[in-house]
C-alpha positions in Angstrom: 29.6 -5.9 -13.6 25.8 -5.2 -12.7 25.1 -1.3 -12.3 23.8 0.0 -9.1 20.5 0.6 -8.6 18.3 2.3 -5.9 15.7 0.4 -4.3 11.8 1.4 -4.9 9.5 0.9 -2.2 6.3 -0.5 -3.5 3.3 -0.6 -1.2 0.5 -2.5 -2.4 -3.1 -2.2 -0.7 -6.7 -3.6 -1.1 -8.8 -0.8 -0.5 -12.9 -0.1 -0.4 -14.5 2.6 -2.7 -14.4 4.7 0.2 -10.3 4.0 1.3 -10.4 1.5 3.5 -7.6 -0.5 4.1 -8.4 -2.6 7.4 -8.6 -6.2 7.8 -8.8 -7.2 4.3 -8.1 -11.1 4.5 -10.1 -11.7 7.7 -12.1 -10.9 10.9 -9.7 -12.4 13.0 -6.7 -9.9 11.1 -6.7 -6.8 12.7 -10.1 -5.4 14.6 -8.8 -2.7 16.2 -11.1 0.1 17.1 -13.8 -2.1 17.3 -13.7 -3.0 12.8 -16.1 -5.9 12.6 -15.8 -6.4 8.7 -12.6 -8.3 8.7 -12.4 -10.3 5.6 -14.5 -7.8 3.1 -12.2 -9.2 0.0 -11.9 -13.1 0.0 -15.3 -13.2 -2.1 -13.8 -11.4 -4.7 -11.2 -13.4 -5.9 -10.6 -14.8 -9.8 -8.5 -16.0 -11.8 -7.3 -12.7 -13.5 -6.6 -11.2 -9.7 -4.4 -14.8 -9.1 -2.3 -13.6 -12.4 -1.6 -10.1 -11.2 -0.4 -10.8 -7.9 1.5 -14.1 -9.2 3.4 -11.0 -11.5 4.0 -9.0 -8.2 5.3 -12.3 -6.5 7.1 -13.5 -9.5 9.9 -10.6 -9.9 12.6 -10.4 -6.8 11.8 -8.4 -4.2 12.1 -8.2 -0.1 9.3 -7.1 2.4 9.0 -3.6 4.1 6.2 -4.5 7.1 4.4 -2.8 9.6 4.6 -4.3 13.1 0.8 -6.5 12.9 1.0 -7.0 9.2 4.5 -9.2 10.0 2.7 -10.8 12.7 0.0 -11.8 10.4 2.4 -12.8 7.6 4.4 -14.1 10.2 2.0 -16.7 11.3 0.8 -18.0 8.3 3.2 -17.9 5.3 6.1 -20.2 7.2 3.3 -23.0 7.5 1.9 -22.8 3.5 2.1 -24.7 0.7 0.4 -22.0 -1.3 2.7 -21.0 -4.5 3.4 -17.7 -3.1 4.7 -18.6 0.2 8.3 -20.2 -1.3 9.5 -16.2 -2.7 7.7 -14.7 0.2 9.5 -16.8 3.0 12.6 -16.5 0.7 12.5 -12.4 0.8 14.0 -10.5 3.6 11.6 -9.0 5.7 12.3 -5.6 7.1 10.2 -4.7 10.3 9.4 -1.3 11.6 8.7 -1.5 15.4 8.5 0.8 17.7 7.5 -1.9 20.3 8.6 -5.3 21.0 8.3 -8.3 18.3 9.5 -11.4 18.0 10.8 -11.8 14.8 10.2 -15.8 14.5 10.1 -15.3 10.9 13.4 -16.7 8.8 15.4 -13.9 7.2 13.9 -10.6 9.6 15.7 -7.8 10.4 14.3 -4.9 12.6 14.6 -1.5 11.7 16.8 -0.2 14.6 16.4 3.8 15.6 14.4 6.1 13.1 12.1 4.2 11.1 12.4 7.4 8.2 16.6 7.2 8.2 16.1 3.3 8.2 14.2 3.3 5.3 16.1 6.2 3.8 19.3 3.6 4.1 17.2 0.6 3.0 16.3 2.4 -0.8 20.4 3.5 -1.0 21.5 0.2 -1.3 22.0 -2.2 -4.2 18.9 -4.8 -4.0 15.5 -5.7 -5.0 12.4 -3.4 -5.2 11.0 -3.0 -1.5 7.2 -4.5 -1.1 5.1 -3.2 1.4 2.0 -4.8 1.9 -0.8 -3.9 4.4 1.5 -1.7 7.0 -1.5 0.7 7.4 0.3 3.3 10.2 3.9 2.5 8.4 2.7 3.8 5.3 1.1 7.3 7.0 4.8 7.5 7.4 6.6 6.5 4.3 3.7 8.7 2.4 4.7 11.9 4.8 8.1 11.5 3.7 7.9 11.0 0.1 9.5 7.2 0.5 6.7 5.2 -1.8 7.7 5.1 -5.3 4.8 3.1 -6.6 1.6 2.6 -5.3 -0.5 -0.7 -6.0 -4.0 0.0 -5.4 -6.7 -2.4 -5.9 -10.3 -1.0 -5.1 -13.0 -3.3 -4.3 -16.6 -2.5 -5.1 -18.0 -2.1 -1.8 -18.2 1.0 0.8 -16.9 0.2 4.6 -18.1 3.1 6.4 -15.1 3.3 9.1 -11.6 1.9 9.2 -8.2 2.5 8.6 -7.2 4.4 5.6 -4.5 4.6 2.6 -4.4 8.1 2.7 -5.7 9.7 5.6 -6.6 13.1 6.1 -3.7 14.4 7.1 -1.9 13.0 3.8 0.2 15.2 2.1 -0.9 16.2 -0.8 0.5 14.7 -4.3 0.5 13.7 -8.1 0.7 10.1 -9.1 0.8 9.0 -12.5 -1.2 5.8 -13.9 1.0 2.8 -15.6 -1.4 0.2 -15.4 -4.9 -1.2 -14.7 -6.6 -4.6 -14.9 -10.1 -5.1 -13.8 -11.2 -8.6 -12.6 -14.8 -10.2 -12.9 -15.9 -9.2 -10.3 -15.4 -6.2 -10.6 -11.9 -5.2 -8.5 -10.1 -2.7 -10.1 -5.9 -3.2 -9.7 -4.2 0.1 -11.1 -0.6 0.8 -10.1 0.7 4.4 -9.6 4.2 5.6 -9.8 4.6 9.1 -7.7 6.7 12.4 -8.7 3.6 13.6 -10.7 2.7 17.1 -11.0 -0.6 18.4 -9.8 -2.2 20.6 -12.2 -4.8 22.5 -11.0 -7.0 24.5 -13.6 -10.5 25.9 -13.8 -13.7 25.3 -16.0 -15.0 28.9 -15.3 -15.1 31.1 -18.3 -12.0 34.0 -18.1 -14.6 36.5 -17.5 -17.1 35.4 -15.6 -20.9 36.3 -15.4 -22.3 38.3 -12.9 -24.0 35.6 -11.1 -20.9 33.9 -10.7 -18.9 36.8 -9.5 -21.6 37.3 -7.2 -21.3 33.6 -5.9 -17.8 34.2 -5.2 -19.0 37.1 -2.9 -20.8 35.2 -0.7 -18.6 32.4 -0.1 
């Protein structure tokens, strides 16, 4: 008999130097608030950024999406031949909504009532690991609540300006711990982060400082 295990939630995100999470694959993808830069990472891809997210991909899993990233997904993975769109139209999707959709996609389920209890529920059960990918205002939630268990973070070299955000300002603040990094040629860094981590907080300022510094101090 298999043992039971918890489900993880893993949310993956392409981000910019600066934290920028918005419209990754294309203009068209979400330009809310006016974002113009839709599409800032297809340049980037190579070969070693195809093996890391055919590893994601390759391991079971089901889908924890964000109203407009399941539209997106929605409208584009049914009608693929790509190999990644066989385990991602495979997976169940689990949609948080608080407004209508119209879940056209095979195999979706909507989170019904409290999006935090419904997720809550969704790690308690036997299963596969939970991917979120995308989801920008889902994961301000999951992150509020402590509900990620891994973050995949892949930061491009380039600076955005404005956008939506991983963490936004309001994040709550937290350790993570680095398992694993890869760096691409051009120069995308993908590093994965499991939370729980301590945050250590320390000082380089000799135990008896000099008088200027004291005197800093004073005036701050």
């Amino acid at each position: 008999m298999r043992n039971f295990t918890m489900r993880n939630v893993h949310a993956a995100a392409f981000v910019s130097l600066d934290g920028v999470m918005q419209a990754p694959g294309g203009p068209e993808e979400d330009p809310t608030g006016g974002f113009e830069l839709g599409g800032w990472t297809v340049n980037y891809w190579d070969d070693v950024i195809g093996d890391v997210m055919g590893g994601i991909f390759g391991q079971p899993y089901d889908l924890l999406l964000g109203r407009k990233t399941y539209e997106i997904f929605a409208a584009h993975w049914p009608y693929s031949d790509e190999p990644a769109a066989q385990p991602l139209n495979a997976a169940t999707k689990y949609v948080a909504s608080n407004t209508g959709v119209d879940l056209t996609w095979k195999r979706s389920e909507l989170i019904e009532g409290d999006v935090v209890a419904g997720v809550r529920a969704l790690k308690n059960e036997d299963g596969s690991e939970l991917q979120v990918h995308g989801s920008a205002n889902l994961l301000q939630t999951l992150t509020a609540h402590g509900l990620v268990d891994e973050f995949r973070v892949w930061i491009f070299p380039l600076v955005l300006g404005r956008g939506k955000r991983l963490f936004e300002s309001d994040t709550i603040p937290a350790g993570l711990e680095l398992t694993s990094s890869a760096t691409s040629s051009t120069g995308v860094i993908m590093a994965t982060y499991r939370t729980g981590a301590e945050i250590k907080s320390g000082s380089f300022v000799p135990e008896h400082p000099s008088e200027a510094e004291l005197a800093r101090r004073a005036n701050t």
